[in-house]
C-alpha positions in Angstrom: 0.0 0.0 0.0 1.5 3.5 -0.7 1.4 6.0 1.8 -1.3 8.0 0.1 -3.1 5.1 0.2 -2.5 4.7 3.6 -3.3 8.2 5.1 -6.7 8.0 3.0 -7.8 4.8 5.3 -6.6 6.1 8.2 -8.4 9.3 7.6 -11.6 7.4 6.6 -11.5 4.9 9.6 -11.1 8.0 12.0 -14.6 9.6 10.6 -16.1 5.8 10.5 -15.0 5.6 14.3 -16.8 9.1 14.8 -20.0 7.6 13.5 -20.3 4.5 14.3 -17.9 3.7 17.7 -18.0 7.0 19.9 -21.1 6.5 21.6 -19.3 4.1 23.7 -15.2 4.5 22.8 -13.4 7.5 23.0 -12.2 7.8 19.7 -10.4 11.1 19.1 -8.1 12.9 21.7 -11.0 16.0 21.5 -13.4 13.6 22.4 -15.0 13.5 26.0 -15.3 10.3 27.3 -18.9 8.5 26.6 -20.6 7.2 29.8 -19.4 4.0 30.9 -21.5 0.7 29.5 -23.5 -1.7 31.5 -22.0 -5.2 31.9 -24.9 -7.0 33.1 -22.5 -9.9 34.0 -20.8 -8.2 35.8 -23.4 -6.0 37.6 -21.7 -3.0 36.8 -20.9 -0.5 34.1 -17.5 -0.1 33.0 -15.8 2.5 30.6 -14.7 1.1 27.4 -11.4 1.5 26.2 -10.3 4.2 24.5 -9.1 4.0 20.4 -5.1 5.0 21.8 -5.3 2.5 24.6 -6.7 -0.2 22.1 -4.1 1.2 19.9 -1.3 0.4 22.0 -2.2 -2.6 23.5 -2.6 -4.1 19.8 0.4 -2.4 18.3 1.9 -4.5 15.4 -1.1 -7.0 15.7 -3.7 -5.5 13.4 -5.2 -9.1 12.8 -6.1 -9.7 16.1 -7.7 -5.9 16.6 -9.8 -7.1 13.4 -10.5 -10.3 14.9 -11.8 -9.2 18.1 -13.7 -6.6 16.0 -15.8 -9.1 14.2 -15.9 -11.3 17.6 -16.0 -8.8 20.5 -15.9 -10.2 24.0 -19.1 -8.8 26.4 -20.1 -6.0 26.9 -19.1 -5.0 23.3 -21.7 -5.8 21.2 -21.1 -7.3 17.8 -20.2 -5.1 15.0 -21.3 -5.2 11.2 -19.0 -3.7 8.9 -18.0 -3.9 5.5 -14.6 -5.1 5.0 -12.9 -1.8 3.7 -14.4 0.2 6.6 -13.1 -2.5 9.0 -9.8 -2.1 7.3 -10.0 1.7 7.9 -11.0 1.3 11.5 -8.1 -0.5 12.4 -5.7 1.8 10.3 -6.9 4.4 12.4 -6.9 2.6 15.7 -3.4 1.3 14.8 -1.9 4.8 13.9 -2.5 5.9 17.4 -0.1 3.4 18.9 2.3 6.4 20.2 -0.4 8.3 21.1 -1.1 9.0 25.2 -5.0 11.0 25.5 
């Protein structure tokens, strides 16, 4: 992939996170945090991680960021999304590996 190529998915996956994640992930540093999420397992609500803590803890491993994605563990509930914005989504969550909010 060029790096054109790869700025344009990371700038698509950050306005696909804006829609579709930020009502429960912080997604951009401007971002207030969303209210925590109920766990109902757990009998408590909990505050998702945010997209540069997700970003660092899955630094260099963009295949398992995709795969737990399209598998989430509870509370995250399961996501539907067409491969090239899932592919931009974890360009973007991926580019914020350095990044401390």
């Amino acid at each position: 992939m060029e790096q054109g190529d790869a700025a344009t998915l990371v700038r698509e996956g950050r306005q696909d996170a804006v829609e579709d994640c930020s009502s429960c992930h912080r997604v951009t540093q401007d971002q207030k945090p969303p209210p925590p999420v109920s766990n109902p397992d757990e009998a408590r609500s909990e505050q998702a991680p945010s997209f540069d803590l997700i970003g660092r803890r899955y630094a260099g491993r963009p295949g398992a960021l995709t795969h737990l994605i399209r598998a989430p563990r509870h509370p995250m509930r399961e996501q539907q999304f067409l491969t090239r914005d899932l592919k931009a989504i974890v360009s973007y969550i991926t580019s914020l590996r350095k990044e401390r909010w």
